[in-house]
Backbone as JSON Lines, residues from 0, in Angstrom:
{"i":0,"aa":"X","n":[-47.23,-3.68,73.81],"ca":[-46.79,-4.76,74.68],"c":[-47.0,-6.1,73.98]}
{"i":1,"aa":"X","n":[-48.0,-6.71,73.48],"ca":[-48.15,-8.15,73.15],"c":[-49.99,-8.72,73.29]}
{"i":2,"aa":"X","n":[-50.59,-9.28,72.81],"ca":[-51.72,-10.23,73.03],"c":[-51.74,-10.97,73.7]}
{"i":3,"aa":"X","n":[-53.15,-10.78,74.63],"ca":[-53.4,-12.15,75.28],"c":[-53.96,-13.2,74.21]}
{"i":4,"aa":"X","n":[-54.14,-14.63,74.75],"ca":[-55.2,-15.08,74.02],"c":[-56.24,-15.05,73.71]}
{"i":5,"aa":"X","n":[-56.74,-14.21,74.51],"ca":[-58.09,-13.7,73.84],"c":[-58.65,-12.72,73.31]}
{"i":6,"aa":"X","n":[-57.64,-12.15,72.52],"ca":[-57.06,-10.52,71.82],"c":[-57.61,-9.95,72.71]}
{"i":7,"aa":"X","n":[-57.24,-9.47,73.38],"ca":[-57.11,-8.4,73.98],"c":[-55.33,-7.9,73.96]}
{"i":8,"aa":"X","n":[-55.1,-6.51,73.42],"ca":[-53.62,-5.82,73.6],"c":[-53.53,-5.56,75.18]}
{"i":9,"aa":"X","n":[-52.66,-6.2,75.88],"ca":[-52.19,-5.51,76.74],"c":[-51.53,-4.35,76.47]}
{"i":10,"aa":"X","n":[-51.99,-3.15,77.53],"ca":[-51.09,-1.78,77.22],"c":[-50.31,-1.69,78.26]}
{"i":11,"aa":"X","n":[-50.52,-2.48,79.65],"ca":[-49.51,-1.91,80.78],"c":[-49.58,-3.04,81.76]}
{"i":12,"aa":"X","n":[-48.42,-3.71,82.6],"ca":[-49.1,-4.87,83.25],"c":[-48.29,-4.51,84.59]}
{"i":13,"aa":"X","n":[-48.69,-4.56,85.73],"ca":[-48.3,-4.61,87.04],"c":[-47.49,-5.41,87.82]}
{"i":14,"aa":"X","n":[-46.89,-6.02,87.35],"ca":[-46.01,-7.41,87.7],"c":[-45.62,-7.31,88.92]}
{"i":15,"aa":"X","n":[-45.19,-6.15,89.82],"ca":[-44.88,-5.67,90.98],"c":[-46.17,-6.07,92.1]}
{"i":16,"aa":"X","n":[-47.34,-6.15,91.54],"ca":[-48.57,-6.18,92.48],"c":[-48.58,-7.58,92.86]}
{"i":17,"aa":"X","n":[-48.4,-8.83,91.79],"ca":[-48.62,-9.64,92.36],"c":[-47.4,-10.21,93.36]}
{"i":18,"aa":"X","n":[-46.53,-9.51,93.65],"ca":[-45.4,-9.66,94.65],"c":[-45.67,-9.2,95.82]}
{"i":19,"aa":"X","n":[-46.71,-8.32,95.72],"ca":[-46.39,-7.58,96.92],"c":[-48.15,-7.7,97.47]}
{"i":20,"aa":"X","n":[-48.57,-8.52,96.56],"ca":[-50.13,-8.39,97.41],"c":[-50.84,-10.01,96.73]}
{"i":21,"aa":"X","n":[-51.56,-10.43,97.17],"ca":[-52.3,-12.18,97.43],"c":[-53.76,-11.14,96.73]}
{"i":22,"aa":"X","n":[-54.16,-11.34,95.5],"ca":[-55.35,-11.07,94.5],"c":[-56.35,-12.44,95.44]}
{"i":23,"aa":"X","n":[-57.0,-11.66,95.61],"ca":[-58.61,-12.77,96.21],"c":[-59.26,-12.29,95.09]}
{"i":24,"aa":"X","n":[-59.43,-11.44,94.56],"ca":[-60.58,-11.4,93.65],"c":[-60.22,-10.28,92.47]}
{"i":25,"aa":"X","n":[-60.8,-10.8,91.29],"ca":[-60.71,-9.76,90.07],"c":[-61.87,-9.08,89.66]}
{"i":26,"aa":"X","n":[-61.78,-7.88,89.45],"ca":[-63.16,-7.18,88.33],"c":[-62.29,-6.4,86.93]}
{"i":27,"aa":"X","n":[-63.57,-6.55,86.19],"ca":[-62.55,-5.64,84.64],"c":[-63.6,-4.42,85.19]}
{"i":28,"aa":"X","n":[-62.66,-3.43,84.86],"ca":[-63.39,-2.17,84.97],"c":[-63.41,-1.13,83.66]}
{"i":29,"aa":"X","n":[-64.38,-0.31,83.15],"ca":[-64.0,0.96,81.93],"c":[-63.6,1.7,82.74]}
{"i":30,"aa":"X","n":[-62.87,2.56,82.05],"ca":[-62.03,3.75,82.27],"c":[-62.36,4.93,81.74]}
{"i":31,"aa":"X","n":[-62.89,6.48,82.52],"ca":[-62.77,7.41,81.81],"c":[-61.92,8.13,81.37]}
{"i":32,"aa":"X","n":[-61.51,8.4,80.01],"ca":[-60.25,8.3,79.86],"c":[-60.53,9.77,78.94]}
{"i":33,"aa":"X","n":[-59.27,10.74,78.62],"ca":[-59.64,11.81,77.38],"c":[-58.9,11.41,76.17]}
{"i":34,"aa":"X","n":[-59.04,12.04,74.93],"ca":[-58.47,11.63,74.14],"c":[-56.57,11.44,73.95]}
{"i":35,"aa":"X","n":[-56.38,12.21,74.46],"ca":[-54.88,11.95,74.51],"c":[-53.95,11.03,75.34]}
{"i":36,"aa":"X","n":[-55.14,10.6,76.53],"ca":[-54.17,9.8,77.6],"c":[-54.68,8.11,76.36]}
{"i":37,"aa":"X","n":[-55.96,8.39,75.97],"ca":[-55.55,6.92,74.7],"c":[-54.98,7.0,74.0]}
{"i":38,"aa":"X","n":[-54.45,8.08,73.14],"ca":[-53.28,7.85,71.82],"c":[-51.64,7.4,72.8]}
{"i":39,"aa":"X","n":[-51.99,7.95,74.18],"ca":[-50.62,7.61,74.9],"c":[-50.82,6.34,75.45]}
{"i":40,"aa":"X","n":[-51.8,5.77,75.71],"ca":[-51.83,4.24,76.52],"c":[-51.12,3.46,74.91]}
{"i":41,"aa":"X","n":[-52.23,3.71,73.63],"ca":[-51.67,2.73,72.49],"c":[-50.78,2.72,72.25]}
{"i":42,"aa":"X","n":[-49.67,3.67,72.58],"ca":[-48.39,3.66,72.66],"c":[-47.34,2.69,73.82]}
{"i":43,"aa":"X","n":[-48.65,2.35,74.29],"ca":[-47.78,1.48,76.06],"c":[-46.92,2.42,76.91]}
{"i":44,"aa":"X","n":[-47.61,3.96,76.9],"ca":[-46.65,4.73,77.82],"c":[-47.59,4.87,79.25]}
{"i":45,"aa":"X","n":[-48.02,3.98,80.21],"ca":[-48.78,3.72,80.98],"c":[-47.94,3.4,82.19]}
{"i":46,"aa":"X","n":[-47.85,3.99,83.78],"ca":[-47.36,3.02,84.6],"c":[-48.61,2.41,86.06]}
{"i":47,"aa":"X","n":[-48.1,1.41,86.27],"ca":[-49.23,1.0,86.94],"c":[-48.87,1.11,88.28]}
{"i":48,"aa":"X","n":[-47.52,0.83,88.53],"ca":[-46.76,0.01,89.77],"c":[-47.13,1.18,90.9]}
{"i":49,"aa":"X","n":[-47.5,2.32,91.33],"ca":[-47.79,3.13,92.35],"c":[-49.46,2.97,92.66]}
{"i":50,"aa":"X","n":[-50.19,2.31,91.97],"ca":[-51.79,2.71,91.49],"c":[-52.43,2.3,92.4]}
{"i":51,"aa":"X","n":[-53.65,2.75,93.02],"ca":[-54.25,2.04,93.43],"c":[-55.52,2.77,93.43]}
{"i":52,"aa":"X","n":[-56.94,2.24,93.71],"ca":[-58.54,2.26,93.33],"c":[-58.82,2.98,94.38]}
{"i":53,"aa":"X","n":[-59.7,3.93,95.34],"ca":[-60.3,4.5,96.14],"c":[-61.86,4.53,96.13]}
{"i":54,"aa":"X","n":[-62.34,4.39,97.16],"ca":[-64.07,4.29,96.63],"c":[-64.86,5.46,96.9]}
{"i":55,"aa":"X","n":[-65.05,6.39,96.9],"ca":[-65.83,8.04,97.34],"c":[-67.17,8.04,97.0]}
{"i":56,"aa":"X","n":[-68.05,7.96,97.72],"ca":[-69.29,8.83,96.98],"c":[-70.12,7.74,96.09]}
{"i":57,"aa":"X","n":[-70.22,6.61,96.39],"ca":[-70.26,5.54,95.87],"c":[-69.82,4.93,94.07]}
{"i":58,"aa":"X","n":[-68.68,5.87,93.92],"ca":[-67.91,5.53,92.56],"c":[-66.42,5.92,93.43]}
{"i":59,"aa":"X","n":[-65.65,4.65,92.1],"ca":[-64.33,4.23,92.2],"c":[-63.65,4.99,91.66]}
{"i":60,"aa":"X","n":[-62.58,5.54,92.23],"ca":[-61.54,6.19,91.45],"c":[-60.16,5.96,91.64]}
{"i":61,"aa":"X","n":[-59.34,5.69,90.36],"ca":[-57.98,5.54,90.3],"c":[-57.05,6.52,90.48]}
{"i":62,"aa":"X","n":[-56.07,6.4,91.55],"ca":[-55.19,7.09,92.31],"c":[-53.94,6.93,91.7]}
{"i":63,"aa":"X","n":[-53.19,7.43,91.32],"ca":[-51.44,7.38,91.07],"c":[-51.2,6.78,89.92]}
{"i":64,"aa":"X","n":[-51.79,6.43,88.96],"ca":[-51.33,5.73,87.77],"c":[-50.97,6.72,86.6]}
{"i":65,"aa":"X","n":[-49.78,7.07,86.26],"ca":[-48.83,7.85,85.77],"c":[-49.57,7.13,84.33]}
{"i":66,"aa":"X","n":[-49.86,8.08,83.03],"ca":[-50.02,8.08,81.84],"c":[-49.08,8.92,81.53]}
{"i":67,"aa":"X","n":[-48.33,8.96,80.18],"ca":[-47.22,9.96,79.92],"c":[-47.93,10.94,78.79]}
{"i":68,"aa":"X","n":[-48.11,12.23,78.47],"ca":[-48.34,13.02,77.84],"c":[-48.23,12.72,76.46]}
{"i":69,"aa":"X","n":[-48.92,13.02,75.41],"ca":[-48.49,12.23,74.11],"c":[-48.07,13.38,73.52]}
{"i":70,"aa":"X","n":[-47.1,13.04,72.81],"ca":[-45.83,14.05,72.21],"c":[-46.55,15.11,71.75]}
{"i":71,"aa":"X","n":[-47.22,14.33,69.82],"ca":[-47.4,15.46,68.95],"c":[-49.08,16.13,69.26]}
{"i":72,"aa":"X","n":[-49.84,16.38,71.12],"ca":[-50.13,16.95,71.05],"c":[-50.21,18.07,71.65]}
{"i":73,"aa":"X","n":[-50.57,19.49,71.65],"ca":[-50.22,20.55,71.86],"c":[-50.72,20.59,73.38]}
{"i":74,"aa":"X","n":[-49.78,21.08,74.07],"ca":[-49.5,21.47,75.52],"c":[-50.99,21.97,76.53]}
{"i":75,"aa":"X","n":[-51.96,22.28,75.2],"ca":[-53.49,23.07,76.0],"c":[-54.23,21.89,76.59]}
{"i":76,"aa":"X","n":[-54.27,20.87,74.96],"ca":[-55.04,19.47,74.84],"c":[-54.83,18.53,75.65]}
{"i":77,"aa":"X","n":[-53.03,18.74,76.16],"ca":[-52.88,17.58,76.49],"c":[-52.84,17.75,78.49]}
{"i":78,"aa":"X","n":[-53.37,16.11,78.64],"ca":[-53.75,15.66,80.09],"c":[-52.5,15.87,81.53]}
{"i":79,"aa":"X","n":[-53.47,16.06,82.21],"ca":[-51.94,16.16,83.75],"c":[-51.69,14.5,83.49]}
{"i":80,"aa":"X","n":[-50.37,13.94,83.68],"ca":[-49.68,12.6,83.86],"c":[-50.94,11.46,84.93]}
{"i":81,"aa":"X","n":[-50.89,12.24,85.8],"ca":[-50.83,11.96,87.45],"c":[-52.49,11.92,87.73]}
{"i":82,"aa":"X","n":[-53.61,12.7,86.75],"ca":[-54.6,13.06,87.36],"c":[-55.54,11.63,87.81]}
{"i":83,"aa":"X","n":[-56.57,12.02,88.37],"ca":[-57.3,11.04,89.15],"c":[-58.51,10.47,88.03]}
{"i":84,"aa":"X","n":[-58.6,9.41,88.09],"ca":[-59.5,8.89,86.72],"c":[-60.65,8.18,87.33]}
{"i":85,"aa":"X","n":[-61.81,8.46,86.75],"ca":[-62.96,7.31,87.46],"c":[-63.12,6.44,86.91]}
{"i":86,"aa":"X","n":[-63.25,5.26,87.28],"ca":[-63.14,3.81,86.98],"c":[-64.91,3.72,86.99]}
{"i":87,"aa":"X","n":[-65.37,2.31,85.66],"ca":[-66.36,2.68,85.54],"c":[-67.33,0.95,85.94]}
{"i":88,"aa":"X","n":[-67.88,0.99,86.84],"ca":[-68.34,-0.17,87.15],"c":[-69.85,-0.32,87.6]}
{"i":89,"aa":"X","n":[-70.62,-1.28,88.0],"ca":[-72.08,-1.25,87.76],"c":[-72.27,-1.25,89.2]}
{"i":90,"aa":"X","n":[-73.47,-0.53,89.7],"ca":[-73.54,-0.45,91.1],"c":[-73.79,-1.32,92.25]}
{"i":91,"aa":"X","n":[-73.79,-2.73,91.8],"ca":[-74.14,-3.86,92.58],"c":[-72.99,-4.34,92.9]}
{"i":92,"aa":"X","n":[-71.46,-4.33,91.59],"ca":[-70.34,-4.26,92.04],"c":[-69.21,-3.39,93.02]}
{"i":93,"aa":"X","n":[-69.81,-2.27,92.8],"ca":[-69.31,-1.22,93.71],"c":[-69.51,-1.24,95.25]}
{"i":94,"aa":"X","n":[-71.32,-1.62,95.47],"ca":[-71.78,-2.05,96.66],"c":[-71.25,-3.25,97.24]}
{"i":95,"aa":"X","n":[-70.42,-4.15,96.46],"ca":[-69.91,-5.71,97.2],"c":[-68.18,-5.22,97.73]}
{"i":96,"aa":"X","n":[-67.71,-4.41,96.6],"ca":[-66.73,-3.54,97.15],"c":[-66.35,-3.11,98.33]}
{"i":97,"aa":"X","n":[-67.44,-1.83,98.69],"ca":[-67.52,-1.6,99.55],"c":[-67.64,-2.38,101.14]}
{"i":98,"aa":"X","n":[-68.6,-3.14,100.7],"ca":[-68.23,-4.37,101.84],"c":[-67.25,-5.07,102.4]}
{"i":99,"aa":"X","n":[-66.21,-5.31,101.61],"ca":[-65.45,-6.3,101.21],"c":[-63.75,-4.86,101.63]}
{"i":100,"aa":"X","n":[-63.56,-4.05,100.81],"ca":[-62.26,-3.05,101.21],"c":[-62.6,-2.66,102.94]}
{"i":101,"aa":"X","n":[-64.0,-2.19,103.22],"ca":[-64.22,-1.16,104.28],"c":[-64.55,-2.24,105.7]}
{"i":102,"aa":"X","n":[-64.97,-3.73,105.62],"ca":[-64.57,-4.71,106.77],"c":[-63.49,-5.25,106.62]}
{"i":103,"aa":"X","n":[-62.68,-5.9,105.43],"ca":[-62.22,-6.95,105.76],"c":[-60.64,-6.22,105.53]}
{"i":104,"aa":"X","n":[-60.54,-4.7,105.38],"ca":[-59.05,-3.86,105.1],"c":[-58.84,-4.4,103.84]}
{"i":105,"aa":"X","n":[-59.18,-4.89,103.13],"ca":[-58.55,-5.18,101.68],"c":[-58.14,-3.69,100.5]}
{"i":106,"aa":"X","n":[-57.19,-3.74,99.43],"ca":[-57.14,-3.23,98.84],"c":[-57.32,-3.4,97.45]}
{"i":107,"aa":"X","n":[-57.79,-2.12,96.94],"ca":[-58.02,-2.57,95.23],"c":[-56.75,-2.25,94.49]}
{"i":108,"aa":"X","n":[-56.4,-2.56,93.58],"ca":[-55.05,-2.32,93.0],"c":[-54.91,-2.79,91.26]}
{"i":109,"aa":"X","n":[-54.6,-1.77,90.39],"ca":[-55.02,-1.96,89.1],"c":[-53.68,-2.8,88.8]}
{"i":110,"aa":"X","n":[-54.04,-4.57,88.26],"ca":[-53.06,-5.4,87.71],"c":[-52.47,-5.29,86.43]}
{"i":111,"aa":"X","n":[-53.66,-4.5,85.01],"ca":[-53.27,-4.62,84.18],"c":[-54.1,-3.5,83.28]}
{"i":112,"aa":"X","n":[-53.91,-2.96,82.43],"ca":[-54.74,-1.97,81.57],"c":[-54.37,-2.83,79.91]}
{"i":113,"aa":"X","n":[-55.69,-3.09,79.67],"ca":[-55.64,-3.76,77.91],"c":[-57.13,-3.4,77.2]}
{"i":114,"aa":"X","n":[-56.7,-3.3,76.53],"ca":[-57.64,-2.64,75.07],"c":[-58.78,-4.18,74.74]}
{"i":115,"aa":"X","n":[-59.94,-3.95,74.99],"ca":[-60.86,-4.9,74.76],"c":[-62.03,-4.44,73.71]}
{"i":116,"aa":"X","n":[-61.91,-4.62,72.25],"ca":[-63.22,-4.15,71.68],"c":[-62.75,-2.96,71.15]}
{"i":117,"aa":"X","n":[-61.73,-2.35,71.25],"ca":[-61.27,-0.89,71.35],"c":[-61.15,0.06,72.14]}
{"i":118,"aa":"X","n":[-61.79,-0.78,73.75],"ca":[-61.89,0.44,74.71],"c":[-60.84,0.17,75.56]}
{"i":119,"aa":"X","n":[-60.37,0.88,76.17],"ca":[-59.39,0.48,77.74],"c":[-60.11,0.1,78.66]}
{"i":120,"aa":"X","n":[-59.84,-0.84,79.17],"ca":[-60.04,-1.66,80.35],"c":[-58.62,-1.55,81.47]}
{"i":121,"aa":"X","n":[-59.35,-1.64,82.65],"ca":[-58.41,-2.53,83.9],"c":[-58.79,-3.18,84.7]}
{"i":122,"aa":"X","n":[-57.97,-4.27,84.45],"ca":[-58.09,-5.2,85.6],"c":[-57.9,-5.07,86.9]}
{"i":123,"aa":"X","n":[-58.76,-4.78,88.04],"ca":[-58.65,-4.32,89.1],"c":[-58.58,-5.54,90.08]}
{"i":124,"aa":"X","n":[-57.81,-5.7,91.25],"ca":[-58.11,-6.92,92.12],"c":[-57.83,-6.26,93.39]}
{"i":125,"aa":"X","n":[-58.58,-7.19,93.83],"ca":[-58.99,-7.17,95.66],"c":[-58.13,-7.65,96.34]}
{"i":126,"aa":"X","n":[-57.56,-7.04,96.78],"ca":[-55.95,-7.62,97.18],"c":[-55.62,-7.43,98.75]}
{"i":127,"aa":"X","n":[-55.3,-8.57,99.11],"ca":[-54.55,-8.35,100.77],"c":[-53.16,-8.46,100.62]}
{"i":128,"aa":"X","n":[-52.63,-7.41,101.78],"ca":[-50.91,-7.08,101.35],"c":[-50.28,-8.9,101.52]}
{"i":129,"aa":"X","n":[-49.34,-9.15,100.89],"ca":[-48.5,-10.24,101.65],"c":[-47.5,-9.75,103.0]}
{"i":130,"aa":"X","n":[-47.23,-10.7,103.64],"ca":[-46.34,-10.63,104.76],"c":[-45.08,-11.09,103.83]}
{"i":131,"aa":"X","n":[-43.64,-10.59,104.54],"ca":[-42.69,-10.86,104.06],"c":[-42.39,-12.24,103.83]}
{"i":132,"aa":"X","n":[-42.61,-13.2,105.09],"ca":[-42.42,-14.76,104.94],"c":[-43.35,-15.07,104.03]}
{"i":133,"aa":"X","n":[-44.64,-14.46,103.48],"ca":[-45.18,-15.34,101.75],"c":[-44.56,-14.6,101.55]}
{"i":134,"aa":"X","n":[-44.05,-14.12,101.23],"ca":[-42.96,-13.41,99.6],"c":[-42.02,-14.29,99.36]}
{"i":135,"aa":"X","n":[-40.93,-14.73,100.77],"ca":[-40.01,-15.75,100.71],"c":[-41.05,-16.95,100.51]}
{"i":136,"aa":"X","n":[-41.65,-17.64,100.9],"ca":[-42.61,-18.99,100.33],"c":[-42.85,-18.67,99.26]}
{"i":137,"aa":"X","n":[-43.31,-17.53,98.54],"ca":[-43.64,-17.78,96.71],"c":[-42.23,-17.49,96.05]}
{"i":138,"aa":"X","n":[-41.61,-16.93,96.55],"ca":[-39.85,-16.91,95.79],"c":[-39.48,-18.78,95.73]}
{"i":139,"aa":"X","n":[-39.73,-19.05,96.83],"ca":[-39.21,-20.59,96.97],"c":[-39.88,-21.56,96.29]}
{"i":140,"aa":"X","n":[-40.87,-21.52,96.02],"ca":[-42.39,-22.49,95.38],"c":[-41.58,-21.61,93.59]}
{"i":141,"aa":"X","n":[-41.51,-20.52,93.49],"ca":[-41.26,-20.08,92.05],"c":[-40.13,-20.77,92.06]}
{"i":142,"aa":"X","n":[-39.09,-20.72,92.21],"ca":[-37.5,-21.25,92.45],"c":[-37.51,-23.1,92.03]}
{"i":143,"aa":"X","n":[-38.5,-23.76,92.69],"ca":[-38.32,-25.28,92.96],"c":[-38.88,-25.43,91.33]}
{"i":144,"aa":"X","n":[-40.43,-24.54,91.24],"ca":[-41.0,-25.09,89.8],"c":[-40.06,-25.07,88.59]}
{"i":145,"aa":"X","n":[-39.2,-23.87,88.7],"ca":[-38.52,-23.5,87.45],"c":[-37.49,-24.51,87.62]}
{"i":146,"aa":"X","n":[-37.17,-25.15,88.25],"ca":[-35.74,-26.58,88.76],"c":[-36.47,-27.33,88.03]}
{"i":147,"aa":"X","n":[-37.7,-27.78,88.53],"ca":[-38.05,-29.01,87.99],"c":[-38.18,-29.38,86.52]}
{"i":148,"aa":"X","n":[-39.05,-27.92,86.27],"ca":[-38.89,-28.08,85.22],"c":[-38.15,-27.82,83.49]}
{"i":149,"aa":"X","n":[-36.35,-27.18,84.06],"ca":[-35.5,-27.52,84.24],"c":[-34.58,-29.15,83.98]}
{"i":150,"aa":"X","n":[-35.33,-29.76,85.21],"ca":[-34.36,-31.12,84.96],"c":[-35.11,-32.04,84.18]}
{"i":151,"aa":"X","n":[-36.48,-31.84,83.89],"ca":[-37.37,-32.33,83.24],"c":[-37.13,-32.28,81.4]}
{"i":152,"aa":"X","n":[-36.91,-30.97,81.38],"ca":[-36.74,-30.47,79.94],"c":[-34.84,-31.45,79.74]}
{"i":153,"aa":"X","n":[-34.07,-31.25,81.01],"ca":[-33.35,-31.81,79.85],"c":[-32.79,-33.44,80.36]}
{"i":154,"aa":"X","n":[-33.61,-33.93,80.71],"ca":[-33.99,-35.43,81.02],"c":[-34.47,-36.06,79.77]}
């Protein structure tokens, strides 16, 4: 995919989430991951857009995030697409979590998966759904900025 500025490789980014849900809050999370679903993330064959975090048993686990099988390895080695992954976070964070999804209905929802240090990371956020009228208010607020600046650039 591309670098942030602060090297980190993005491998997969969610662009769909922030449309459809208002981020109150971010955590980076590790990922347990096997060897083949990383030779397939460094490849950027990752999808995010169905995903979302679940909390059980007081650890987090990632729901629906499609990794694609990596080609050249053999059919025994290699991972289910679809399977359920535990997300790896410290227990004082998990406990504010819990507070926070199980009163206030919020959801967790993975924004982005990028390689930090060499390991996979995701960016997980605390997310309340939007209502349709903010979707139309941030279409319109996106719409006016890109005008302005627009008549600005060729002013």
């Amino acid at each position: 995919m591309g670098k942030s500025s602060s090297g980190q490789k993005i491998l997969s980014d969610n662009r769909q989430a922030r449309h459809q849900y208002e981020v109150l809050e971010r955590f980076e999370a590790g990922i347990a991951l096997k060897g083949t679903e990383v030779k397939s993330l460094r490849l950027g064959k990752a999808n995010l857009r169905d995903g979302y975090a679940l909390i059980r048993d007081a650890e987090v686990w990632l729901h629906n995030v499609h990794i694609s099988p990596h080609e050249s390895a053999s059919q025994v080695f290699n991972h289910d697409p679809r399977r359920v992954r535990k997300l790896l976070l410290h227990k004082d964070e998990i406990r504010r979590l819990v507070g926070k999804v199980e009163q206030q209905g919020l959801t967790l929802v993975p924004l982005k998966l990028y390689l930090k240090e060499g390991r996979v990371k995701v960016d997980l956020g605390l997310c309340r759904g939007k209502k349709l009228h903010d979707k139309r208010e941030a279409l319109k607020q996106k719409q006016e900025k890109r005008e302005t600046a627009r008549a600005l650039k060729d002013y």
